[in-house]
Each structure stands twice: as C-alpha cells, then as structure tokens.
mmCIF file of the N, C-alpha and C atoms, coordinates in Angstrom:
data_MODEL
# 
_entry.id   MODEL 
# 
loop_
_atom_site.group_PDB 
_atom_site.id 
_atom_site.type_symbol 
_atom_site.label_atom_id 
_atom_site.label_alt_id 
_atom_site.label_comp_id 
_atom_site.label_asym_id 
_atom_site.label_entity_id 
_atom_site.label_seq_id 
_atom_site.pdbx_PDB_ins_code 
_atom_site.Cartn_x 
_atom_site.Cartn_y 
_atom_site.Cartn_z 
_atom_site.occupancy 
_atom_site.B_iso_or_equiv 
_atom_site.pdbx_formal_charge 
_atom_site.auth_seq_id 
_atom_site.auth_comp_id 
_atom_site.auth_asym_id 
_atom_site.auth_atom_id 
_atom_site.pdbx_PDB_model_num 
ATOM 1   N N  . UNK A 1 1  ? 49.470  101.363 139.431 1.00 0.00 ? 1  UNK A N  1 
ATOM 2   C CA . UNK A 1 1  ? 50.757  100.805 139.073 1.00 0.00 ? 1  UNK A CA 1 
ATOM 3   C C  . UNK A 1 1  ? 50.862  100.643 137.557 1.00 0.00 ? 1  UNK A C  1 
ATOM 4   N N  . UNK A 1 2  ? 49.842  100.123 137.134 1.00 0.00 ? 2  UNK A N  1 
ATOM 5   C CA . UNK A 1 2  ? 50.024  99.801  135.737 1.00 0.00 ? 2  UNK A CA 1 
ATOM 6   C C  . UNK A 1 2  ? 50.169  101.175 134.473 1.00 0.00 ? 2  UNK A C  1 
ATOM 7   N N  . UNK A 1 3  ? 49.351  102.317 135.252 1.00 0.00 ? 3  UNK A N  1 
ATOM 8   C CA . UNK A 1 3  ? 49.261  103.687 134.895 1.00 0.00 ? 3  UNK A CA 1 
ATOM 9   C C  . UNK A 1 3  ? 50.644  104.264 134.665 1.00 0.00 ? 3  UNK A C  1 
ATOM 10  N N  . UNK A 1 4  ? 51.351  104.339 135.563 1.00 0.00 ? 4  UNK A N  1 
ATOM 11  C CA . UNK A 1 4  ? 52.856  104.791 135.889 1.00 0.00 ? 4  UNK A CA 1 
ATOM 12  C C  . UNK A 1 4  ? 54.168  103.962 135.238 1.00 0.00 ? 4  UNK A C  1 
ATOM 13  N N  . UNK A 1 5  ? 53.446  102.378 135.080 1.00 0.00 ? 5  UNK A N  1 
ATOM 14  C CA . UNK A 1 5  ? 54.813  101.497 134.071 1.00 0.00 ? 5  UNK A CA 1 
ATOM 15  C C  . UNK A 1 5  ? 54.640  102.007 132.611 1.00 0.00 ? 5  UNK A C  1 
ATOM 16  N N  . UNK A 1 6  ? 52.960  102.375 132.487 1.00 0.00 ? 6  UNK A N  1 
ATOM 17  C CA . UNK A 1 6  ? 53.057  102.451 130.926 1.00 0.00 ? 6  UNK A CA 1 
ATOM 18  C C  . UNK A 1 6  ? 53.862  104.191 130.458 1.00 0.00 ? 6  UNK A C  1 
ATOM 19  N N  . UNK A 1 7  ? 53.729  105.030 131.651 1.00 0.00 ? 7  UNK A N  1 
ATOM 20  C CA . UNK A 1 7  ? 54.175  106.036 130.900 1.00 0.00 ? 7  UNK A CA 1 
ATOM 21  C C  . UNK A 1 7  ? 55.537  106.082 130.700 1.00 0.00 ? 7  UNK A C  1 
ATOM 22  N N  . UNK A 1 8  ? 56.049  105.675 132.048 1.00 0.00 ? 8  UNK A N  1 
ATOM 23  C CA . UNK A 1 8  ? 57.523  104.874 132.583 1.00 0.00 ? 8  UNK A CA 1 
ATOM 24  C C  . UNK A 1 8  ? 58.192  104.182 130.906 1.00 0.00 ? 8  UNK A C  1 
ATOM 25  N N  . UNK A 1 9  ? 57.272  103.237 130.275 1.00 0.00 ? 9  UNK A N  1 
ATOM 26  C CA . UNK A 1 9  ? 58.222  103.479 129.285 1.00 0.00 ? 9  UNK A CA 1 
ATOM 27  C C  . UNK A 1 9  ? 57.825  103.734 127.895 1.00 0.00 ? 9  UNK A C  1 
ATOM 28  N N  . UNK A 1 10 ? 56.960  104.554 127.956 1.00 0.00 ? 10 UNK A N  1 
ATOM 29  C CA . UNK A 1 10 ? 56.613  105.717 126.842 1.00 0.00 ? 10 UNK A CA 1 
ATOM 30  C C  . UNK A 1 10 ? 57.676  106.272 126.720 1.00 0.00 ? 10 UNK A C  1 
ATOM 31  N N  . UNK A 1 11 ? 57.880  106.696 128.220 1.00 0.00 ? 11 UNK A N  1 
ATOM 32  C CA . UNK A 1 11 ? 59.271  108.199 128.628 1.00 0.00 ? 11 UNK A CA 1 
ATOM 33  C C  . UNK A 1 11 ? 60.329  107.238 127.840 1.00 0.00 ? 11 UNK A C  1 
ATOM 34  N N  . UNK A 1 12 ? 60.559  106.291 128.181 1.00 0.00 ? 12 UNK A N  1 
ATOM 35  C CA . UNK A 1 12 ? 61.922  105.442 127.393 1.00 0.00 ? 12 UNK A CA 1 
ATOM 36  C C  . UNK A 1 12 ? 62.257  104.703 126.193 1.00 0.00 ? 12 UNK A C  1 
ATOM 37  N N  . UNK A 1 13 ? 60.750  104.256 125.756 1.00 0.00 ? 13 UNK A N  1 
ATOM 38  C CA . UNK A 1 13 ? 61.038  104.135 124.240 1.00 0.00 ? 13 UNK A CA 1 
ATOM 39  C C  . UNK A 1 13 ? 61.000  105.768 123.638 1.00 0.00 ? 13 UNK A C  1 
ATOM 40  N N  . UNK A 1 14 ? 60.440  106.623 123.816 1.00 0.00 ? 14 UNK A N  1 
ATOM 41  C CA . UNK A 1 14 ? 60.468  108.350 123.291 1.00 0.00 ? 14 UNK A CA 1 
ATOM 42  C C  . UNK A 1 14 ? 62.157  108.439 123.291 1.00 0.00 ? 14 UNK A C  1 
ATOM 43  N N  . UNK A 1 15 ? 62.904  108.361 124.313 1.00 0.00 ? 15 UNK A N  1 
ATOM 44  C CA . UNK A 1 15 ? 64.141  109.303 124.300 1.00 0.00 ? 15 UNK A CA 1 
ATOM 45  C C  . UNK A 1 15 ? 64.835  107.812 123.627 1.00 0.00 ? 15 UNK A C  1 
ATOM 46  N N  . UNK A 1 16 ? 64.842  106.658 123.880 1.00 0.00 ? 16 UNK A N  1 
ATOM 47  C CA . UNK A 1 16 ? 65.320  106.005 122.942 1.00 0.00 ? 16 UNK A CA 1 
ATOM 48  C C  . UNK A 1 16 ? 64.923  106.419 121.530 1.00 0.00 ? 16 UNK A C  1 
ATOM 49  N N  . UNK A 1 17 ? 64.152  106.578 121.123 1.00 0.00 ? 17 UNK A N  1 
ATOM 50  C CA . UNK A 1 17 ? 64.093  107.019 119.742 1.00 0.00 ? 17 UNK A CA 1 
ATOM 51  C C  . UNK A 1 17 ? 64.436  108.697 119.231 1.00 0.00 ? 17 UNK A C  1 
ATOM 52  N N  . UNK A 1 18 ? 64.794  109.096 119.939 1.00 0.00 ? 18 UNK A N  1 
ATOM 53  C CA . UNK A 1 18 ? 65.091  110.427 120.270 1.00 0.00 ? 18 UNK A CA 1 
ATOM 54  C C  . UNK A 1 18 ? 66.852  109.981 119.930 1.00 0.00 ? 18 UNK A C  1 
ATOM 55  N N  . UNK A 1 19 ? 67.509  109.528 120.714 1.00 0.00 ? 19 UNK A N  1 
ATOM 56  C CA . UNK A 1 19 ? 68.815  109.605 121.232 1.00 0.00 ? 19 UNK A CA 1 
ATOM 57  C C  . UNK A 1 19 ? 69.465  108.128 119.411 1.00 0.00 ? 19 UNK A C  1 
ATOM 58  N N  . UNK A 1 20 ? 68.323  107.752 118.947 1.00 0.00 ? 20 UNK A N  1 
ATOM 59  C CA . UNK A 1 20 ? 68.588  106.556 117.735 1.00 0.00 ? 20 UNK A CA 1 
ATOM 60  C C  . UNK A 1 20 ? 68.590  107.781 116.961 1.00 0.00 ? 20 UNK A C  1 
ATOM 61  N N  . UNK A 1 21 ? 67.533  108.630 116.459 1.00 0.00 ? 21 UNK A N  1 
ATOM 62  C CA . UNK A 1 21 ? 67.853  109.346 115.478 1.00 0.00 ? 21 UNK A CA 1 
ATOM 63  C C  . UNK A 1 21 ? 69.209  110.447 115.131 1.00 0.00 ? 21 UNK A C  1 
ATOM 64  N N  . UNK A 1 22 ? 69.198  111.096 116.620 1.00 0.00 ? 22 UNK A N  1 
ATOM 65  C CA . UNK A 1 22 ? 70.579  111.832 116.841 1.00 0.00 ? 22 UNK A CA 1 
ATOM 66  C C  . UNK A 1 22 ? 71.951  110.721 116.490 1.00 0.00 ? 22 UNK A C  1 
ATOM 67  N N  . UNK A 1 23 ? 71.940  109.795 116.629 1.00 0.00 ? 23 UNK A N  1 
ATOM 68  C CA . UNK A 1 23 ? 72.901  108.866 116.627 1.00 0.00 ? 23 UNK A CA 1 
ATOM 69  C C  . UNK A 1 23 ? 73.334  108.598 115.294 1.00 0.00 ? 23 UNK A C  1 
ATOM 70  N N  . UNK A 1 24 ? 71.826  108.479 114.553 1.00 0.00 ? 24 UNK A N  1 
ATOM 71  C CA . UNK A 1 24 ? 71.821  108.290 112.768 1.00 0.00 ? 24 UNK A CA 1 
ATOM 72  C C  . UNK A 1 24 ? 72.202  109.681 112.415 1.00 0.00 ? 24 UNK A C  1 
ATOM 73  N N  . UNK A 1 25 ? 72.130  110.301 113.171 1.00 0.00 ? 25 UNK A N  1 
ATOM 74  C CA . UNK A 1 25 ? 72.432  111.805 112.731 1.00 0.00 ? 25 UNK A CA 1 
ATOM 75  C C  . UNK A 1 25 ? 73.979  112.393 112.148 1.00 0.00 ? 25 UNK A C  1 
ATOM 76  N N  . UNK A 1 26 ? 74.196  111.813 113.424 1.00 0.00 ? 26 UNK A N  1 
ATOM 77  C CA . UNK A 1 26 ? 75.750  112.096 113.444 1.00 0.00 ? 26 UNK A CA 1 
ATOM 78  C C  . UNK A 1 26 ? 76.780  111.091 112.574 1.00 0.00 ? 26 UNK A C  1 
ATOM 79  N N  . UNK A 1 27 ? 76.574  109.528 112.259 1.00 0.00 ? 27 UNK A N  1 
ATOM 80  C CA . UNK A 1 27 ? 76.518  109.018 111.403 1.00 0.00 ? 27 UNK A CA 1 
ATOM 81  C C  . UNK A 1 27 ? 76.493  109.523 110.252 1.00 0.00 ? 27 UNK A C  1 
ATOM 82  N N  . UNK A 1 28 ? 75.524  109.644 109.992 1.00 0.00 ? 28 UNK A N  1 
ATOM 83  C CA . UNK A 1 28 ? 75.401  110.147 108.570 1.00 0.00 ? 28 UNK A CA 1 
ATOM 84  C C  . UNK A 1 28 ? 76.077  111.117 107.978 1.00 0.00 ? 28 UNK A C  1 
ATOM 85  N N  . UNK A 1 29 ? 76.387  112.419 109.013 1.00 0.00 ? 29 UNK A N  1 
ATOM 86  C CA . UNK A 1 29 ? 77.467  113.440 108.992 1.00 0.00 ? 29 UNK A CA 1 
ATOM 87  C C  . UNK A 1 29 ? 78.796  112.748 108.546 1.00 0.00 ? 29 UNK A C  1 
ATOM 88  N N  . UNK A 1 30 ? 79.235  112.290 109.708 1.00 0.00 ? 30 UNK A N  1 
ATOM 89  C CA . UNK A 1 30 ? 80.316  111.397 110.078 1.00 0.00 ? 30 UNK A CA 1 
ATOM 90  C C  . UNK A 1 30 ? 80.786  110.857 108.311 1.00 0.00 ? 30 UNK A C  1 
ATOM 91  N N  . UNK A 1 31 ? 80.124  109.565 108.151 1.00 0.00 ? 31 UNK A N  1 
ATOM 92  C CA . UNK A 1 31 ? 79.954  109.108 106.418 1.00 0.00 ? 31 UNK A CA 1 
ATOM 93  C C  . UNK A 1 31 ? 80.161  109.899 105.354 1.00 0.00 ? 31 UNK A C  1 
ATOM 94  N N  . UNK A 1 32 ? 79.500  111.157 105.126 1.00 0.00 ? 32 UNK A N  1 
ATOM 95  C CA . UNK A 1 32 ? 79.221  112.263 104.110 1.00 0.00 ? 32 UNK A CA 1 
ATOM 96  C C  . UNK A 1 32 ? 80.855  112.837 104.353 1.00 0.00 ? 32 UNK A C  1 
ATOM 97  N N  . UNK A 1 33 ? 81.126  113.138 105.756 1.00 0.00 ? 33 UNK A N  1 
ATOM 98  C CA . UNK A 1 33 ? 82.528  113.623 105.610 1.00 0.00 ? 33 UNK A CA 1 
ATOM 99  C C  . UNK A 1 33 ? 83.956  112.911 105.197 1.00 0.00 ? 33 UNK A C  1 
ATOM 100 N N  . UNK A 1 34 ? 83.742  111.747 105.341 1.00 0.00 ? 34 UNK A N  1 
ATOM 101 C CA . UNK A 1 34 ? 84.424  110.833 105.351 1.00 0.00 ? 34 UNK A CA 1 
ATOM 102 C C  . UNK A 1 34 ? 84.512  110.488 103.482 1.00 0.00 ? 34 UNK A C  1 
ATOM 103 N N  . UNK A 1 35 ? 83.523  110.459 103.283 1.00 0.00 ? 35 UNK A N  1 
ATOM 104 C CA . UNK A 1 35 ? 83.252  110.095 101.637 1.00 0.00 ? 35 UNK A CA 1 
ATOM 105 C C  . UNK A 1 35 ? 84.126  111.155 100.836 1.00 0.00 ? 35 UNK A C  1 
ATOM 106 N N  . UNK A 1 36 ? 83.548  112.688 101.511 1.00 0.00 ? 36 UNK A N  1 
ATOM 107 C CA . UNK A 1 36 ? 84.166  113.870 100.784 1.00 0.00 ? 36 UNK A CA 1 
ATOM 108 C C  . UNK A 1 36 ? 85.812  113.858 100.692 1.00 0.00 ? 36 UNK A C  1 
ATOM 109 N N  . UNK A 1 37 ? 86.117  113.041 101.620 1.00 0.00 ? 37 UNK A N  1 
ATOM 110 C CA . UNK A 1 37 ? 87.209  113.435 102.343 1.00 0.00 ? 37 UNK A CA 1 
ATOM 111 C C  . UNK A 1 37 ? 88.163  112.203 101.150 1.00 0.00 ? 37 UNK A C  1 
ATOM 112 N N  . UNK A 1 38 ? 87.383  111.321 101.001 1.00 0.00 ? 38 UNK A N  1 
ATOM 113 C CA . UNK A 1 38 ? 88.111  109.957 100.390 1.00 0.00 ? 38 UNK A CA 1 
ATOM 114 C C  . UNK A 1 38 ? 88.068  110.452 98.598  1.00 0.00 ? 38 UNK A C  1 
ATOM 115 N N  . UNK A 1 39 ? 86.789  111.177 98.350  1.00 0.00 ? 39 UNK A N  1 
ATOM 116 C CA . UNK A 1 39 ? 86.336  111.583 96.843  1.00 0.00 ? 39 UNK A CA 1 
ATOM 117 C C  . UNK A 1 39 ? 87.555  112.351 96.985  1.00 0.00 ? 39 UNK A C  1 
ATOM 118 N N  . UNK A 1 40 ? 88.091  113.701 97.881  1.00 0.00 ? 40 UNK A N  1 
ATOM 119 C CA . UNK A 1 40 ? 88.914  114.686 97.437  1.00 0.00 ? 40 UNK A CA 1 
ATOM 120 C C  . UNK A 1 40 ? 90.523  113.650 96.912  1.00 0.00 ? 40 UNK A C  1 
ATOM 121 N N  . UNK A 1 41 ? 90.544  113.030 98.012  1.00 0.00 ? 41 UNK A N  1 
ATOM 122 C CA . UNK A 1 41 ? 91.954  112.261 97.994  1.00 0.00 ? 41 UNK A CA 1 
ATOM 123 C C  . UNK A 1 41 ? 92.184  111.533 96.449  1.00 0.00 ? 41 UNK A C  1 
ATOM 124 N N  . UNK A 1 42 ? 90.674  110.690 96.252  1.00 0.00 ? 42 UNK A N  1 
ATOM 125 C CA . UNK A 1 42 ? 91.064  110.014 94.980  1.00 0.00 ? 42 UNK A CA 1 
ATOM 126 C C  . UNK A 1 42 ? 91.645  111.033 93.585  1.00 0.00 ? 42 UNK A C  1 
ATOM 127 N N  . UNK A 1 43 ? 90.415  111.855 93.692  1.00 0.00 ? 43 UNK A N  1 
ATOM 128 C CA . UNK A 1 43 ? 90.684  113.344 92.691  1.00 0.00 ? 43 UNK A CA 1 
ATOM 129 C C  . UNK A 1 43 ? 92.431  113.642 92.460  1.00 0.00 ? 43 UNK A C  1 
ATOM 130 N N  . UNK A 1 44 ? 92.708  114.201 93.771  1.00 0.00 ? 44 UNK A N  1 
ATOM 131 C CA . UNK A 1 44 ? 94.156  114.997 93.449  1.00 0.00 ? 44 UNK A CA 1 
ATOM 132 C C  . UNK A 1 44 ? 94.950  113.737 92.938  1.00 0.00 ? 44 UNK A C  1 
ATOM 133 N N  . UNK A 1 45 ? 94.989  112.219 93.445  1.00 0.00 ? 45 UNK A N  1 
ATOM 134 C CA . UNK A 1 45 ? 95.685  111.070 93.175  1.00 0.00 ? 45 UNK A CA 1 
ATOM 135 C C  . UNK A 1 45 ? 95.595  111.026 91.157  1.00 0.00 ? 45 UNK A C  1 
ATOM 136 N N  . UNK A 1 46 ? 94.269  111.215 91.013  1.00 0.00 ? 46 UNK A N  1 
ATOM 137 C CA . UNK A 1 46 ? 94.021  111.215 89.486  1.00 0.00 ? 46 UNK A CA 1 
ATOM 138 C C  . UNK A 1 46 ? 94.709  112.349 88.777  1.00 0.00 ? 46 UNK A C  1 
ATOM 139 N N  . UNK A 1 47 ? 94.227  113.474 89.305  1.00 0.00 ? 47 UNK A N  1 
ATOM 140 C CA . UNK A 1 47 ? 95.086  114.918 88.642  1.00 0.00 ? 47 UNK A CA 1 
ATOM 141 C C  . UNK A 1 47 ? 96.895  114.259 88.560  1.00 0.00 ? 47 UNK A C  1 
ATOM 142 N N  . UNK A 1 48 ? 97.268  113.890 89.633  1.00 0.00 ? 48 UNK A N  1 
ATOM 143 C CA . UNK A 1 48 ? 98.685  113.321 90.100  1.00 0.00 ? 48 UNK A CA 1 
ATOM 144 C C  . UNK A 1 48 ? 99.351  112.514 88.852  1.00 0.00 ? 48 UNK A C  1 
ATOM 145 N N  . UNK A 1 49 ? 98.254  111.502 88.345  1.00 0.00 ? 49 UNK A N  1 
ATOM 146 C CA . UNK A 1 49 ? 98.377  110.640 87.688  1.00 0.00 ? 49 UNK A CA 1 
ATOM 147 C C  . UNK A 1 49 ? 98.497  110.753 86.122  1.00 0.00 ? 49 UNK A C  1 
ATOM 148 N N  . UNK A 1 50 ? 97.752  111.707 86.204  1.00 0.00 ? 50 UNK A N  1 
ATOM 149 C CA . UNK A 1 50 ? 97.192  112.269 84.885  1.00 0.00 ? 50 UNK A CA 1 
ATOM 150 C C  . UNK A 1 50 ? 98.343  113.338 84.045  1.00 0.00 ? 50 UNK A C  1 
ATOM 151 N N  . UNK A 1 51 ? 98.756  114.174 85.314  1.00 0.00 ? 51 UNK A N  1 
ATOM 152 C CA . UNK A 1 51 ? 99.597  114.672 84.499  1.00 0.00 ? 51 UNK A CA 1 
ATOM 153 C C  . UNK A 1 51 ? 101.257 114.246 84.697  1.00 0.00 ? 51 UNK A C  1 
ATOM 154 N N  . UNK A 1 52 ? 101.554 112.499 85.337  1.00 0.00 ? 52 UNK A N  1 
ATOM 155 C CA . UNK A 1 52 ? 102.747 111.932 84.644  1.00 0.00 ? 52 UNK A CA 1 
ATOM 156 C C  . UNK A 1 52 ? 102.646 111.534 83.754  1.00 0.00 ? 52 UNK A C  1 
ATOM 157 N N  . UNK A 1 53 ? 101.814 110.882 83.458  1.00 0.00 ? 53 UNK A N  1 
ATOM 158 C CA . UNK A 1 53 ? 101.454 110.383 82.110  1.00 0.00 ? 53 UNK A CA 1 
ATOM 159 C C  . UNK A 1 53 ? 101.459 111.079 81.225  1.00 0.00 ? 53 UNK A C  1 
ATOM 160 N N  . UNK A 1 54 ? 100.895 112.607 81.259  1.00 0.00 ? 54 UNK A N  1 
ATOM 161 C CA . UNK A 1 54 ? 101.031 113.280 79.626  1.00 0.00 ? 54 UNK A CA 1 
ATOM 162 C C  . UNK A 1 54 ? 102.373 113.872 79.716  1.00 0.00 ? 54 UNK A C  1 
ATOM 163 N N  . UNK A 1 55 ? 103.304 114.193 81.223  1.00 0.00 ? 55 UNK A N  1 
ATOM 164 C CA . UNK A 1 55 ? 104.592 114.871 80.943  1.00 0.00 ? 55 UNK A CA 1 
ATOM 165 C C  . UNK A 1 55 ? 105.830 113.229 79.994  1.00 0.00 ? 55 UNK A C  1 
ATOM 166 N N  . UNK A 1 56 ? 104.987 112.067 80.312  1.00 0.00 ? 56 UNK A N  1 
ATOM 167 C CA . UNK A 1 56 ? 105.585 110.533 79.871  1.00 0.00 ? 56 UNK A CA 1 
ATOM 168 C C  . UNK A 1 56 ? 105.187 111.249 78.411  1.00 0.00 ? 56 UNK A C  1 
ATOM 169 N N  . UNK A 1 57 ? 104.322 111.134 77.923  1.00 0.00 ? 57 UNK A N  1 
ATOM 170 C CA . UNK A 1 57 ? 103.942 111.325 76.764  1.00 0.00 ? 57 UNK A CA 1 
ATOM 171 C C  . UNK A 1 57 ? 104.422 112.112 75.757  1.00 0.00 ? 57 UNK A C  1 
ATOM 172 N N  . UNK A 1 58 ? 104.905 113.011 76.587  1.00 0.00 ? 58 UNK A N  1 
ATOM 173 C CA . UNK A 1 58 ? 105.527 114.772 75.746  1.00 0.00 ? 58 UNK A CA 1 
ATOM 174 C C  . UNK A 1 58 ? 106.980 113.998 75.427  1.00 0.00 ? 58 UNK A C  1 
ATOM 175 N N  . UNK A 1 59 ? 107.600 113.315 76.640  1.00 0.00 ? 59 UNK A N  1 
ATOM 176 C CA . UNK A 1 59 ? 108.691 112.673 76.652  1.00 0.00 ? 59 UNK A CA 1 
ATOM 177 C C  . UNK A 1 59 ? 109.004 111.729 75.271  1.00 0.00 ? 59 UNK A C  1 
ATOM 178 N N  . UNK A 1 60 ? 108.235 111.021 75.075  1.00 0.00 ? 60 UNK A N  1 
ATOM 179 C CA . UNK A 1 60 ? 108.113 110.047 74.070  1.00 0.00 ? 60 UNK A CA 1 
ATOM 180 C C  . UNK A 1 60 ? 107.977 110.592 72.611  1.00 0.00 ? 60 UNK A C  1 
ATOM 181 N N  . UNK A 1 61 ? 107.114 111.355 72.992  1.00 0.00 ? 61 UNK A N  1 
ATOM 182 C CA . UNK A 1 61 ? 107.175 112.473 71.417  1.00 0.00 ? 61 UNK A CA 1 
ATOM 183 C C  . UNK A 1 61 ? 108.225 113.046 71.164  1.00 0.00 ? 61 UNK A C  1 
ATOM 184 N N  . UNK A 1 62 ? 108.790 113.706 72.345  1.00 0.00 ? 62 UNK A N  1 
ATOM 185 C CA . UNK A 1 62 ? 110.526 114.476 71.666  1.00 0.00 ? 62 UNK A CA 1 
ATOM 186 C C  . UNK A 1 62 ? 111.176 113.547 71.384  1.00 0.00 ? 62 UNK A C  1 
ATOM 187 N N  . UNK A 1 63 ? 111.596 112.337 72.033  1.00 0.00 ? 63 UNK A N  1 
ATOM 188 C CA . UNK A 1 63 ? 112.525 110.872 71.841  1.00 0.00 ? 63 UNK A CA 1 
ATOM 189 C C  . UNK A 1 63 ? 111.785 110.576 70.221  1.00 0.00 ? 63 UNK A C  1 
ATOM 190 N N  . UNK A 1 64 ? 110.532 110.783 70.176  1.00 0.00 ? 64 UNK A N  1 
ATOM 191 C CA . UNK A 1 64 ? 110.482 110.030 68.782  1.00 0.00 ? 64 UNK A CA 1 
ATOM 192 C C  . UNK A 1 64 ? 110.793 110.952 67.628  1.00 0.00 ? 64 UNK A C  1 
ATOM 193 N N  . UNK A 1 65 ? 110.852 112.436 67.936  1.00 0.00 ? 65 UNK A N  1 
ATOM 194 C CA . UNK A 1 65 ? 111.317 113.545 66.702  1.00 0.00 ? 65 UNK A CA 1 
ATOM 195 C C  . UNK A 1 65 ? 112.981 113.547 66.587  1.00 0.00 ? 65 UNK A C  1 
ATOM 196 N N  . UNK A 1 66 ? 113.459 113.174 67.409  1.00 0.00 ? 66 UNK A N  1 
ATOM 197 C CA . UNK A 1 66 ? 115.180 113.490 67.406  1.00 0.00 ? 66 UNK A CA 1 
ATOM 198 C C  . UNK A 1 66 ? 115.377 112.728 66.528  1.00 0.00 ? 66 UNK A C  1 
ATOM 199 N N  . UNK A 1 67 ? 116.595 112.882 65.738  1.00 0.00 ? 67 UNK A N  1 
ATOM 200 C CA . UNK A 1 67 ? 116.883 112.604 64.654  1.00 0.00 ? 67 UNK A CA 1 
ATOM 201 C C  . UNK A 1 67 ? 117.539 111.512 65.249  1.00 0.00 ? 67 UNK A C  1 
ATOM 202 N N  . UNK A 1 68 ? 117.374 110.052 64.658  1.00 0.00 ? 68 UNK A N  1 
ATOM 203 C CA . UNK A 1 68 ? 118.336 109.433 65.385  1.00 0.00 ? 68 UNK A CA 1 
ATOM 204 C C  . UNK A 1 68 ? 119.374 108.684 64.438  1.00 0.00 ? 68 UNK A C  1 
ATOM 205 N N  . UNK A 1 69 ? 120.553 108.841 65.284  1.00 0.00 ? 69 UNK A N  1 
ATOM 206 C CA . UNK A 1 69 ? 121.938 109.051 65.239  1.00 0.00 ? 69 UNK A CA 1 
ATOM 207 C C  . UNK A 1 69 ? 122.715 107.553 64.525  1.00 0.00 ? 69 UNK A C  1 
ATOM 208 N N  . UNK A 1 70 ? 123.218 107.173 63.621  1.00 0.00 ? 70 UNK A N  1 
ATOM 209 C CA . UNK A 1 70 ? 123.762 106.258 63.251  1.00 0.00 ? 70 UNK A CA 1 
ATOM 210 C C  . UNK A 1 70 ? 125.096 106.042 63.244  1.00 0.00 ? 70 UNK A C  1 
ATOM 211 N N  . UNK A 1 71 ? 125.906 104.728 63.555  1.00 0.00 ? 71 UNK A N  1 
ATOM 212 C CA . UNK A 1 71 ? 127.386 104.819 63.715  1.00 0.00 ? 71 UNK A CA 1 
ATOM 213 C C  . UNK A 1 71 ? 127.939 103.964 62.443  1.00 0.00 ? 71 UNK A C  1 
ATOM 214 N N  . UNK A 1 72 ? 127.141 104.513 61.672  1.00 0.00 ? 72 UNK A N  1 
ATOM 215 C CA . UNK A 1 72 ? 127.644 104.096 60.556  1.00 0.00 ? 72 UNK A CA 1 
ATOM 216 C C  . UNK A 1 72 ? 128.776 104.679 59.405  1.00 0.00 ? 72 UNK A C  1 
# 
C-alpha cells in the first residue's frame, strides 16, 4: 500500500509541475504579447503627438513672420 501511494503521487506532483510550467508558459507569452501590443500603441500615440506639435510649431512660425498689420 504504501509502495503504490508514494508513486500515486509522484505521478501527481510530476504532472502538477508539468501542467505549472505550461501554465507559466503561456503566461508569459500571453504578457510579452500584451506588452508588444501596449509598446506599439504608446509609439504611434507619440509619432501622433509629435507631429501636432511640430505642424503647431510651423503654425506659429508663419503667424510670427507675417507682417503684422496696423490700423493706424
């Protein structure tokens, strides 16, 4: 009896640790894609950002070359 409990849960801590690593496995996938997925989003948000600001900028430069106009 005692022969057969111990292998009994050999067999079940094994596939428990079997079925934990697959689990961290997919996790970890899971995370990595998720990250990529959040890194891409922030990126294009910055590109997004980046170039209102310099088309603001171009803006401000022509407003500041025009000759400006007096009603005097």
């Amino acid at each position: 009896m005692g022969y057969v409990l111990r292998v009994r849960f050999a067999s079940f801590f094994a596939g428990a640790a079997v079925a934990s690593a697959g689990g961290f496995y997919f996790l970890h996938k899971d995370y990595k894609v998720a990250h990529q997925s959040m890194s891409q989003q922030m990126k294009d948000l910055y590109k997004s950002l980046d170039g209102r600001i310099s088309s603001l900028e171009n803006l401000k430069e022509i407003e500041e070359l025009k000759p400006v106009e007096g009603g005097e």
